[in-house]
N, C-alpha and C positions, 0 to 999 in steps of 0.2 A: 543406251550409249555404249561404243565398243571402242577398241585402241585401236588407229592406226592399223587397215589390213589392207590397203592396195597397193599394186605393184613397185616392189624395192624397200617393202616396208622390211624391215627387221626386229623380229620375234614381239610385234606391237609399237616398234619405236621407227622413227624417224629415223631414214640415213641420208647422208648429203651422196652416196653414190660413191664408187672408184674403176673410172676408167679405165684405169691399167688391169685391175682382174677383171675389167667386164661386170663389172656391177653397177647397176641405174640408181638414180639417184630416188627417193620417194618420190611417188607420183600422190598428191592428193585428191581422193575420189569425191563424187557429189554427194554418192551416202554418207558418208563420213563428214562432211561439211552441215549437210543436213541434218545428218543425228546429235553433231552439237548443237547446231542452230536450236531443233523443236527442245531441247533439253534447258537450252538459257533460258530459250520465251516461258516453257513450261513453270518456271523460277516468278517470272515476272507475273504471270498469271496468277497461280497460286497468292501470289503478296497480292493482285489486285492492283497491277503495275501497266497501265497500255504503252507496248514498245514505239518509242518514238526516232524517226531515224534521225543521226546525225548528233542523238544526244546519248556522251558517255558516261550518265552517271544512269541508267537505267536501269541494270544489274545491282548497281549498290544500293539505290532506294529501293528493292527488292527483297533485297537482301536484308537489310535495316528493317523490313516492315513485319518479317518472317521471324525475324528476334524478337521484333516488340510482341508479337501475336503468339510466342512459343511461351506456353505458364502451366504450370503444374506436373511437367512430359506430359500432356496429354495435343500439344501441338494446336488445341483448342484456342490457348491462350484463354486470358480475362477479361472479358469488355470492359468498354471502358465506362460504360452505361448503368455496370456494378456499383454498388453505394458499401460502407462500410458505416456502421451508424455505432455509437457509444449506447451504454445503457447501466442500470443501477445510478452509482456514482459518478461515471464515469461523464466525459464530456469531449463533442470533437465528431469527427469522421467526416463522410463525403464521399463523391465519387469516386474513381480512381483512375483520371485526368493525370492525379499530382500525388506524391504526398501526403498521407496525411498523420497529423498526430492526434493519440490519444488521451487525456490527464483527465486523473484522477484529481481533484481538488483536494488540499487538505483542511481541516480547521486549523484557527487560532487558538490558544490558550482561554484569552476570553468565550471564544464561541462555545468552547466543550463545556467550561462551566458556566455558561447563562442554560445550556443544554434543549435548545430551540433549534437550530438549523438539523434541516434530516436530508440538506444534498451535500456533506464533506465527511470525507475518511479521520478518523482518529489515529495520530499517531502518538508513540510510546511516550515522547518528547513534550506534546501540545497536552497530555492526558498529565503526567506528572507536574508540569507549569500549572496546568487547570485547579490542584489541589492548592489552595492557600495557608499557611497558618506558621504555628512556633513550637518549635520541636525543641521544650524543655518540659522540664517534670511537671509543671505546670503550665497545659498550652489549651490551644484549639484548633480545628484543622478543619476546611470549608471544604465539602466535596460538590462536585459539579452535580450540578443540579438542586442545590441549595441544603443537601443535609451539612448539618453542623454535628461535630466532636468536643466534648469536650471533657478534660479529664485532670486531676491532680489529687490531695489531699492535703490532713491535717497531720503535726506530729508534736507530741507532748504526753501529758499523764493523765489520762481523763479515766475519771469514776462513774457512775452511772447518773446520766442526766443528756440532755439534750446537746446539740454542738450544730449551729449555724456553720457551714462552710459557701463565702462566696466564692462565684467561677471566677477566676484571675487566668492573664495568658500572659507571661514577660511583667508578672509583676503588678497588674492594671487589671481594674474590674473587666470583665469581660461578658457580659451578660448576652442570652440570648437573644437575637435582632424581633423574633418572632413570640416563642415560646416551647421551653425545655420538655419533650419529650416524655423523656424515662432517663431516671438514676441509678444507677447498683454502685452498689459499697460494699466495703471488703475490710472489717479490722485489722488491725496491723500490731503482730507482734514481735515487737523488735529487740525484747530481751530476751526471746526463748526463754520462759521461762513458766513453770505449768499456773501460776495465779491471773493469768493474762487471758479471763476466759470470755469478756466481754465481747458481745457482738452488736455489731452493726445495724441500725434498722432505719429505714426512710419513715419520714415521720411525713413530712412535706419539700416542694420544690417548686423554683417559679423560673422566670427567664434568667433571674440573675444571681440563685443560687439554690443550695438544698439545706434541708435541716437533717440533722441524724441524731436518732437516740442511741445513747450506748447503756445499751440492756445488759444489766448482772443477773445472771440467769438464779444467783446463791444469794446470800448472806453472808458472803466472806471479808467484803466494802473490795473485791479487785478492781484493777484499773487495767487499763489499754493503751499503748501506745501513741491513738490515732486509727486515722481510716483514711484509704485511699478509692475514688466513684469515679467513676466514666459515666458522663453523661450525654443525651442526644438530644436532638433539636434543630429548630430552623430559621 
């Protein structure tokens, strides 16, 4: 394709001519006529456009089809015969006709702690809902997928002999639905004070509570405050 060069042309451009200096108006050549003509069709061709006479929107669906066909700069474009597919968690996709979207599913509260479904994403929100139970000194606390927590103690003057402690959560037996795991205990000494030297010791424990022996390791008759166990189960 070149500017405007036959006779009267000026420096590429079009002039309308001035008689009075003697100068002709542009004369427009066949080359020139021609070399825009093969430059449109060459337009129309490329989109895959056959030129129809008489109809002006020829160029423009040409044009439109040369957009939709340009993807990635490589002028390539994407067909449309491409699929985009989801995978892992994920769910969706399709060809690329249209649109499409992607989603990731989330669980429920319920779902994470029944801990069965393995197509939803865990979120920070559904995970902390999932944990059930009573955040007091004496509670229990249900983790997804059914381990149980449970934890508090005993406080008073105890000498050396045995001390049943039932699980309580808010006050209310709370025994375990299945059966208690494992207990640890820990003496408690809350007078600071060096006679307080008794320790702690699991004697036995069932779903609904533990036994402790408070072991005087001397002869002195000391006592202990109490004991505080975290126990586990399901």
């Amino acid at each position: 394709m070149h500017k405007i060069d036959g006779p009267g042309s000026v420096n590429g451009a079009f002039s309308e001519g001035n008689p009075a200096q003697g100068q002709r108006a542009t004369k427009v050549t066949a080359d020139w006529l021609n070399d825009i003509q093969d430059n449109v069709l060459h337009v129309l061709t490329e989109a895959g456009v056959d030129p129809t006479k008489g109809r002006a929107a020829d160029l423009l669906d040409a044009i439109d089809q040369r957009i939709i066909n340009v993807g990635g700069g490589t002028g390539e474009g994407v067909p449309t015969a491409r699929t985009i597919s989801a995978s892992g968690l994920a769910t969706g996709g399709g060809d690329l006709t249209a649109d499409r979207t992607i989603t990731v599913p989330k669980a429920s509260p319920a779902e994470v702690a029944a801990g069965t479904d393995d197509t939803k994403a865990i979120t920070p929100l559904a995970l902390a809902e999932s944990i059930s139970g009573t955040l007091t000194s004496e509670g229990s606390a249900e983790m997804p997928g059914g381990l149980i927590i449970k934890w508090g103690g005993v406080r008073g003057n105890y000498s050396q002999g045995p001390v049943y402690k039932q699980f309580l959560a808010d006050g209310q037996a709370s025994p375990f639905p299945n059966a208690c795991l494992r207990v640890t205990a820990t003496s408690v000494n809350s007078s600071s004070v060096g006679n307080k030297d008794i320790g702690a010791q699991i004697v036995d424990y069932d779903a609904a509570g533990v036994t402790i022996y408070m072991q005087d390791p001397g002869t002195a008759l000391n006592t202990i405050n109490g004991f505080d166990y975290i126990a586990i189960g399901w």
